[in-house]
Structure formats: C-alpha cells, structure tokens
SEFI-608869 format. One record per atom (N, C-alpha, C): residue in three letters; x, y, z. Coordinates in pm, whole numbers, padded with zeros to 5 digits, always signed. Layout:
<nodes>
alaXYZ/...
</nodes>
This chain:
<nodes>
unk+08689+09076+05215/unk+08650+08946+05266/unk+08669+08841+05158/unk+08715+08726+05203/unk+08727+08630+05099/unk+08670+08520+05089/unk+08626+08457+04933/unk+08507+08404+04882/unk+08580+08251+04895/unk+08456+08194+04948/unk+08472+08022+05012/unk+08465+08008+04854/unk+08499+07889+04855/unk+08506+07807+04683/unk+08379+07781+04640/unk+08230+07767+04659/unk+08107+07794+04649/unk+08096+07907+04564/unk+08083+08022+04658/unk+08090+08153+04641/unk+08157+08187+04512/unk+08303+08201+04486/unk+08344+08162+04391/unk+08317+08135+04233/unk+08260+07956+04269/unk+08163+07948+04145/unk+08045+07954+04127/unk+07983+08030+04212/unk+07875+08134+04171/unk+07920+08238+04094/unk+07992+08325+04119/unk+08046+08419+04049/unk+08039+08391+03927/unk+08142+08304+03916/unk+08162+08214+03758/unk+07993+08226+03707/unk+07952+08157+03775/unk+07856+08099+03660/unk+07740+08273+03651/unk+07769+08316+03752/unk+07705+08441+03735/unk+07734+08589+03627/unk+07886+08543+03627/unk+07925+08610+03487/unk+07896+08548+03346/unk+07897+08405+03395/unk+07862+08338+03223/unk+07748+08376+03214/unk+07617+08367+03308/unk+07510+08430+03251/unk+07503+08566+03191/unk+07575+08644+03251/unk+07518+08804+03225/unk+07626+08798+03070/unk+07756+08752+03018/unk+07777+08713+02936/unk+07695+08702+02799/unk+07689+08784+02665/unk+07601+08756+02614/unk+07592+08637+02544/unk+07516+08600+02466/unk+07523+08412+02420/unk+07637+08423+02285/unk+07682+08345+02273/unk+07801+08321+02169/unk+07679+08247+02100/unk+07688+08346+01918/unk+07645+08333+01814/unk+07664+08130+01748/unk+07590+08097+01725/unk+07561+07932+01710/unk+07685+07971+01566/unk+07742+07836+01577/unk+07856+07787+01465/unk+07945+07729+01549/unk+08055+07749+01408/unk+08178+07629+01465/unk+08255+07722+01512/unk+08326+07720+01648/unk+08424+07741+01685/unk+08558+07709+01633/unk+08643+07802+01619/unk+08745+07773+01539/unk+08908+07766+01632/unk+09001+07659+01636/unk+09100+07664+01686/unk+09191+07721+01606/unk+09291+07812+01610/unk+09401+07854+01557/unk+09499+07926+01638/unk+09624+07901+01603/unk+09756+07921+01680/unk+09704+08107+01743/unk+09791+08093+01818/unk+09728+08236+01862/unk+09860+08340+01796/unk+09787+08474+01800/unk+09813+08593+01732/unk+09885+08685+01846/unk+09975+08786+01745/unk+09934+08875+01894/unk+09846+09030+01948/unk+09770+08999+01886/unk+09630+09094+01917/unk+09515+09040+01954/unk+09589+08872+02033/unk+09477+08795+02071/unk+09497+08825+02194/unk+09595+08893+02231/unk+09689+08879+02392/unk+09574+08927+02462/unk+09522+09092+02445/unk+09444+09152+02513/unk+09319+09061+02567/unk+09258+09009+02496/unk+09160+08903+02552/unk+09159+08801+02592/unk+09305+08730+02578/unk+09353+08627+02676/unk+09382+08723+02877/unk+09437+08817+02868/unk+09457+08859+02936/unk+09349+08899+03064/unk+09262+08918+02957/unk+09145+08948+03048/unk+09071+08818+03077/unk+09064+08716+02991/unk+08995+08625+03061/unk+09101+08536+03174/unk+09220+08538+03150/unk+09284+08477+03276/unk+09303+08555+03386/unk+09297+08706+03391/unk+09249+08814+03526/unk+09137+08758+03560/unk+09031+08741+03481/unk+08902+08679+03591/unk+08966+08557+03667/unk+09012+08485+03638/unk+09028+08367+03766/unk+09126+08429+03829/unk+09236+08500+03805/unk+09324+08530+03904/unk+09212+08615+04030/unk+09157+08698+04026/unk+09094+08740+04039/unk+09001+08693+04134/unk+08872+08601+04082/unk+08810+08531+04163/unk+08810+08386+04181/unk+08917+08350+04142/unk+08903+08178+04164/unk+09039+08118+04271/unk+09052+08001+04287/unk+09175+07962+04305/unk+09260+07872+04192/unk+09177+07880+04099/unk+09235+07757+04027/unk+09389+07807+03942/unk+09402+07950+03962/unk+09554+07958+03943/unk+09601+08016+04066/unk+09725+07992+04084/unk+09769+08040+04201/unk+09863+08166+04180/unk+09811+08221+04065/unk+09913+08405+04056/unk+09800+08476+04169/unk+09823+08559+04226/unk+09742+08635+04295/unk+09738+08757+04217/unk+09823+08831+04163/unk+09819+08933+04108/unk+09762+08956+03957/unk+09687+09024+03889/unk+09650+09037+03725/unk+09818+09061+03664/unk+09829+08948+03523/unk+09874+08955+03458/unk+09884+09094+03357/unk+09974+09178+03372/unk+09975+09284+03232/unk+09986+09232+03098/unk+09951+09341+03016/unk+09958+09238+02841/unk+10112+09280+02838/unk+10201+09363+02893/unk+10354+09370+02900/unk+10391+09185+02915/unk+10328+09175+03021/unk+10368+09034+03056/unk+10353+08890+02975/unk+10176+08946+02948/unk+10169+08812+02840/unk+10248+08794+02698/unk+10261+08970+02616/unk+10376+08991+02580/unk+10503+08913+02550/unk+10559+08903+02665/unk+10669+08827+02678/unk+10673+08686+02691/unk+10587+08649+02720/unk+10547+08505+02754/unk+10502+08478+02615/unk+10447+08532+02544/unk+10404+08470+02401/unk+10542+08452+02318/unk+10621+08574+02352/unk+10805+08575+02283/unk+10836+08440+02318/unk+10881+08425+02446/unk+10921+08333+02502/unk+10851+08187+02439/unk+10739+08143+02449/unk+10680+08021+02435/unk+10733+08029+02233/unk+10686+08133+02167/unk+10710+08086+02039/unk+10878+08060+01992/unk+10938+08141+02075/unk+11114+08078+02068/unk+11131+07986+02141/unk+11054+07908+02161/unk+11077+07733+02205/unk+10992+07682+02102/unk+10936+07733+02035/unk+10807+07665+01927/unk+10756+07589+02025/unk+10672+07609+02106/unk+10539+07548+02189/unk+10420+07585+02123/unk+10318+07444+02148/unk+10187+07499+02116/unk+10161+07609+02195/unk+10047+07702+02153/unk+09956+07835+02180/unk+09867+07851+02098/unk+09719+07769+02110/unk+09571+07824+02082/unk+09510+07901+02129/unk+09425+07964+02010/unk+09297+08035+02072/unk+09229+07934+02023/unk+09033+07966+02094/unk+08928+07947+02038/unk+08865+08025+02037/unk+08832+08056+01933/unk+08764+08134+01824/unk+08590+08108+01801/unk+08479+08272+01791/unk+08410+08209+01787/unk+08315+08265+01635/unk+08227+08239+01566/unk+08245+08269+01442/unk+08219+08430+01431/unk+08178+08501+01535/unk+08212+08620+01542/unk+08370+08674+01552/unk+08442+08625+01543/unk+08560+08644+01570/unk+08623+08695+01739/unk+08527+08622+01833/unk+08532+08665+02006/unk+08596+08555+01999/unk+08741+08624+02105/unk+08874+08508+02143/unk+08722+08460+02274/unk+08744+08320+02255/unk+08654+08193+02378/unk+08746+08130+02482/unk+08859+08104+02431/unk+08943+08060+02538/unk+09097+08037+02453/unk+09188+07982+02549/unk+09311+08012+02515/unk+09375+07843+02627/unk+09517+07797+02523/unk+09588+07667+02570/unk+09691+07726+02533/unk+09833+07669+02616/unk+09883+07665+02556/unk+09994+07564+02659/unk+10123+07541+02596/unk+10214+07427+02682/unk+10335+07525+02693/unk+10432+07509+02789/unk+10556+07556+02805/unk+10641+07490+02894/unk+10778+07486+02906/unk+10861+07406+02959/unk+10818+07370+03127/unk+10807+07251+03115/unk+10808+07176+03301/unk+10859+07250+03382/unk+11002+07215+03282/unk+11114+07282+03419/unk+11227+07280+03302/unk+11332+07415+03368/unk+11428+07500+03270/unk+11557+07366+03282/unk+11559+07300+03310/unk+11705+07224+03304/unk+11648+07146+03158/unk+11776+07120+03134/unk+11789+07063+03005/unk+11752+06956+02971/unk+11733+06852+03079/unk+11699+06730+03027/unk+11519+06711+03052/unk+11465+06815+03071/unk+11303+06867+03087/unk+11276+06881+02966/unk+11349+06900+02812/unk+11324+06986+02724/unk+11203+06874+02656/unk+11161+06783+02685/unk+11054+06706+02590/unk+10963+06683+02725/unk+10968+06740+02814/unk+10837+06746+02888/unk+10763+06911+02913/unk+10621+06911+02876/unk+10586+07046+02910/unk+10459+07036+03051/unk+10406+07126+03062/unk+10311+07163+03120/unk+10191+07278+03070/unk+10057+07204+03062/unk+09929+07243+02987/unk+09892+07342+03087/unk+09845+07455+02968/unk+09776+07573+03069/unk+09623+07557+02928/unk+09464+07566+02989/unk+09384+07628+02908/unk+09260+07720+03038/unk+09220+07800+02972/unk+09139+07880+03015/unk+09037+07876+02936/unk+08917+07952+02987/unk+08790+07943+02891/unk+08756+08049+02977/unk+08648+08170+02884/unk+08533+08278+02911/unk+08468+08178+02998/unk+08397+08245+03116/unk+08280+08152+03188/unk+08183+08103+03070/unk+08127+08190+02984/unk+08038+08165+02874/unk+08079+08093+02777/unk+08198+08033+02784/unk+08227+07893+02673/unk+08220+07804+02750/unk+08243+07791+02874/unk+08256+07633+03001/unk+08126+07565+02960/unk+08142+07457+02930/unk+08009+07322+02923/unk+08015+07323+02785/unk+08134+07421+02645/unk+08074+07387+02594/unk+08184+07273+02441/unk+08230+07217+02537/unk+08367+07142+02483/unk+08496+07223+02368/unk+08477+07333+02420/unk+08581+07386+02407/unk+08726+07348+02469/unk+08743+07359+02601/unk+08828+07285+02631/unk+08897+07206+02583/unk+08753+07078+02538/unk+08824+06962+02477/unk+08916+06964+02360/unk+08850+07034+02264/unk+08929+07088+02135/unk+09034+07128+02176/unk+09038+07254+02247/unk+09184+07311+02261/unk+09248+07222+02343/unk+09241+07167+02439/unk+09346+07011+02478/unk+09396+06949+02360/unk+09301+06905+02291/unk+09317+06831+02138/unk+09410+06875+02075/unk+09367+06981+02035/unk+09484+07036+01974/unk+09644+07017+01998/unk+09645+07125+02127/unk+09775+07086+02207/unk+09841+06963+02179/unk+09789+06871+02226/unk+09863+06709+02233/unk+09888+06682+02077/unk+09775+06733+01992/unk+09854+06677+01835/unk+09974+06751+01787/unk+09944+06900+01866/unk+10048+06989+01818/unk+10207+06962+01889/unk+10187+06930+01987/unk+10273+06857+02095/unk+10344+06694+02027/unk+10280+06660+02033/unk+10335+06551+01955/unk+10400+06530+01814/unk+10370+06634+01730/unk+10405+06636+01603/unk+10551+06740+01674/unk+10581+06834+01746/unk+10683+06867+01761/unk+10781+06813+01833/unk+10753+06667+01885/unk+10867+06603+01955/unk+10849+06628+02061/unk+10730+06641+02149/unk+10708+06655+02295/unk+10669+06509+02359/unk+10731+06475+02470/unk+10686+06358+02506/unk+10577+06292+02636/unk+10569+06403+02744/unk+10589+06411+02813/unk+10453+06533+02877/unk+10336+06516+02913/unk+10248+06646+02944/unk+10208+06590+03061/unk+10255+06758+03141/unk+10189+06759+03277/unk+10101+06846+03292/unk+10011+06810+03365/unk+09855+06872+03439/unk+09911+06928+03581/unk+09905+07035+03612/unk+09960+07076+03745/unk+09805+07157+03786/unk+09679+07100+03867/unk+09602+07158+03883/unk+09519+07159+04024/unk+09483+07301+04033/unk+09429+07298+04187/unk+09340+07228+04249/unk+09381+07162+04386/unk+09270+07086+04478/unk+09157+07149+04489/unk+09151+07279+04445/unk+09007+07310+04514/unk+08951+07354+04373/unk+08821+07338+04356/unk+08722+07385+04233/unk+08773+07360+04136/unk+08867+07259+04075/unk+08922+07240+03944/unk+08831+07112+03917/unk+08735+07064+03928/unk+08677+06909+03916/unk+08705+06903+03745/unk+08599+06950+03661/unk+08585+06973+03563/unk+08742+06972+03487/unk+08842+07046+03511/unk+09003+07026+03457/unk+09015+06915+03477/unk+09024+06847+03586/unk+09101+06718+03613/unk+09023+06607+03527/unk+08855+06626+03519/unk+08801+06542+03465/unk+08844+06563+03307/unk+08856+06661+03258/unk+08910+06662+03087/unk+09051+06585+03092/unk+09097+06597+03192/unk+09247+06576+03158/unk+09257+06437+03164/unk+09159+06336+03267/unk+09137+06191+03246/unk+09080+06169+03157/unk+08979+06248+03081/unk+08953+06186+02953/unk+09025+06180+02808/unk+09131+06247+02831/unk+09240+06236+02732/unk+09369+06157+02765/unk+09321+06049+02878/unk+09416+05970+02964/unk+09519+05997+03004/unk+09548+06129+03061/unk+09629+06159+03210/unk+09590+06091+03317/unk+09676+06019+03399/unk+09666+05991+03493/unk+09737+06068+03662/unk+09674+06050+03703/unk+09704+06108+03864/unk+09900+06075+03899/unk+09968+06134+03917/unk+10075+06108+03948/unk+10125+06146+04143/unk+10045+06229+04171/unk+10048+06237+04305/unk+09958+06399+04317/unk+09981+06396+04468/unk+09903+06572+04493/unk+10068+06607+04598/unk+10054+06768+04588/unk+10097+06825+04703/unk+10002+06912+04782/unk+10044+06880+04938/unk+09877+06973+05019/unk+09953+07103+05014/unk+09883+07203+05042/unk+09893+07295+05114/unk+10068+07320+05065/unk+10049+07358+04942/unk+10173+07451+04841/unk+10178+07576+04780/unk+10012+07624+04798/unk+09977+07764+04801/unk+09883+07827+04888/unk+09909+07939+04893/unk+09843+07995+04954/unk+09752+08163+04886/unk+09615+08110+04866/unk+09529+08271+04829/unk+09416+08240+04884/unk+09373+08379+04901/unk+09228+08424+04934/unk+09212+08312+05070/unk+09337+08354+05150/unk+09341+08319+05323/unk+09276+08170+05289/unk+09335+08062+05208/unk+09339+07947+05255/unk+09491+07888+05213/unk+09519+07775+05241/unk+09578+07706+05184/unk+09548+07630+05080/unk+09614+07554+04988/unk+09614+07497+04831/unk+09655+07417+04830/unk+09621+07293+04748/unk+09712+07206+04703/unk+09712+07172+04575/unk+09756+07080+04518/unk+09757+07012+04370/unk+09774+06904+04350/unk+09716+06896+04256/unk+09697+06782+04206/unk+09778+06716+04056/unk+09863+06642+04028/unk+09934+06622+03923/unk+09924+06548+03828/unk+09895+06546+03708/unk+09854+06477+03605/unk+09942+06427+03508/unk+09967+06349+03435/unk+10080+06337+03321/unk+10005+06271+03242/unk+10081+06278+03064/unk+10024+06200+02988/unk+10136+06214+02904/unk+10176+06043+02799/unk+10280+06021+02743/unk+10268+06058+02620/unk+10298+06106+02501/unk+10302+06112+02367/unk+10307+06037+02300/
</nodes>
C-alpha cells in the first residue's frame, strides 16, 4: 500500500527520532571520499524508498554510486560530505552536468541529501554553500534546482535563500508510489 505524502513525513521524522543524537560540535564539510559511498548510499535509499522527493524508484547499489563518483570527479564537479565530529557521514551534495550536449558544459544541476537526524539542522545550508563556492571557483555558471512538487517545501525554501529563483514547474512528469509528480525548477547565476 502506498504512503500519502503526510504519511511519508512521518516516517521521516520518525526515523530522525529513533536516530541517535549527533554528538554537539562543528560539523565538518569536505570533498567526499570513497569510503564515504556506503553511507551516502544508504541515506539516499531512505528517500528512494520512502519519499517522493527523488524520482529513482529503485535503491541505488554502491556499484552504482561507484561510478557516478568516477564519473562526476572526471568532470571535476563539486561532491561534499557532512561530517560529524564523530566522524558519521550527515549528508552528502553534490553538482553534475544539466545536460550531456556540449554547450550545457557550464551549467550543472544540485543534488543534497541529509540523514533525517541532521534536517533542521543547517546542514544543508553549508553543503549548498559550499557547492556554489566550489562551483564558481571552477567556472560553473549556471545552477539548476530540479525539485519535487510534493514534500520538497524545505529544498525549495533553501534554494530561495541562496537566490534561485523559480524558472517554471512541469505537472505530472513522474510517476511513484501510484501518484503522479511534478517539478519544480530553480536556477541560480554564478
């Protein structure tokens, strides 16, 4: 049976509770590793999983993320973790090409995730931060927000506060957990 968008983020917030508390300090951003994969992996299976806010339906393998980490660092794209002073991966950003034609090559598109148990706690913000300085110092011009109509409030609101603006939506462009989807599109200039 499948979970109305409510339902959903209950879940969420029901795993951040049972989640144990992340040890007080500074969270640390740094390029990601690759023995960070395994725990990126697992925290982006939870939303595949129970959310809509990505539209893979299926869990990512670490074969896969794997390759995708090859791939993004032979374009030299940003890729953060956040780090927490226990050394627990908190969440994960990173940017990769818009679109494969050639004249796309200075526009990307932002991916970040967060543990339910880092959400509220401006993590996000940092790792956005990051991105765009890291983005910009490599000659990127160009960042798009490609994010879901349903239960993304919180994304879209970070992404206006680093002044993306709305560029349009498409309705009903995906389809999971027996509804339809849409999106919502964001950009921001360098």
């Amino acid at each position: 049976m499948a979970l109305d968008s409510e339902a959903r983020w209950r879940l969420v917030r029901k795993a951040k509770e049972q989640e144990p508390q992340q040890p007080e300090g500074e969270v640390t951003i740094r390029d990601v590793e690759a023995g960070d994969l395994v725990a990126i992996a697992e925290i982006y299976n939870f939303y595949v999983l129970n959310s809509v806010i990505t539209f893979d339906i299926e869990e990512q393998t670490l074969t896969e993320w794997k390759s995708k980490l090859k791939y993004l660092q032979g374009l030299d794209m940003p890729f953060k973790v956040a780090v927490s002073p226990s050394n627990q991966l908190l969440g994960f950003g990173y940017f990769a090409p818009w679109r494969q034609k050639a004249a796309f090559r200075r526009t990307v598109e932002d991916t970040i995730y967060l543990k339910p148990s880092a959400i509220g706690k401006r993590i996000g913000t940092r790792l956005l931060d990051e991105l765009l300085a890291a983005g910009k110092k490599s000659g990127i011009r160009e960042v798009v927000a490609v994010i879901s109509d349903r239960g993304a409030e919180s994304s879209i609101a970070l992404h206006q506060k680093f002044g993306f603006e709305e560029q349009g939506r498409l309705a009903k462009v995906g389809f999971k957990m027996n509804k339809w989807l849409g999106t919502i599109i964001l950009q921001k200039h360098l």
